[in-house]
N, C-alpha and C positions, 0 to 999 in steps of 0.2 A: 160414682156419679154418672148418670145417663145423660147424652145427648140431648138436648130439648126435640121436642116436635115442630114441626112448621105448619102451621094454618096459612092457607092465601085465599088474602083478601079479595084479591084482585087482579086478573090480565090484561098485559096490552100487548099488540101486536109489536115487533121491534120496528115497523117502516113508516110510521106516524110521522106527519107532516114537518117541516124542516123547522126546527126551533123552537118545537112544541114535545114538551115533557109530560106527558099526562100522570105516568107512572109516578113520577116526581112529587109532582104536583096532589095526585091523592096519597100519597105517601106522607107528605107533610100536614097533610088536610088530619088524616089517621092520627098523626102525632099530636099534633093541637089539642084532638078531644084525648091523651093522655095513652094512646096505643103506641108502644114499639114497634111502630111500622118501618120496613128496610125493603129495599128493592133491589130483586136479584135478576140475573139471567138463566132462564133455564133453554140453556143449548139443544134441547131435545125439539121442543116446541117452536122455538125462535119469536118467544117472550118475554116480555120482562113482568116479573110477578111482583104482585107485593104482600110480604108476609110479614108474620110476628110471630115470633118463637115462644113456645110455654114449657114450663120444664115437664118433663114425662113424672109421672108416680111410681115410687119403685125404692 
C-alpha cells in the first residue's frame, strides 16, 4: 500500500491575528462541502496548510 499524496488547498501565514483561526476556519468550511480537509504545519515555511490526502495509483 502506498502513502497517499497531499494536495494543499491552502496557506496561511502562522502570525495571524490573536484569536483568529483562518486555517481552521477554511478547513471546516472544505469539510462541510464533503472534503477531507486537515490542517498541518509545515516547519519549513512557518505555515499552516490545509490539505486533503488522495490515495496514490499504484
Amino acid at each position: 500500500m502506498s502513502d497517499p499524496q497531499r494536495t494543499v488547498l491552502e496557506r496561511f501565514p502562522v502570525g495571524g491575528p490573536r484569536g483568529s483561526w483562518p486555517a481552521d476556519e477554511y478547513a471546516a468550511q472544505q469539510q462541510a462541502q464533503g472534503r477531507p480537509a486537515r490542517v498541518v504545519m509545515d516547519l519549513n515555511s512557518d505555515d499552516f496548510l490545509v490539505i486533503v490526502d488522495s490515495p496514490t495509483q499504484g
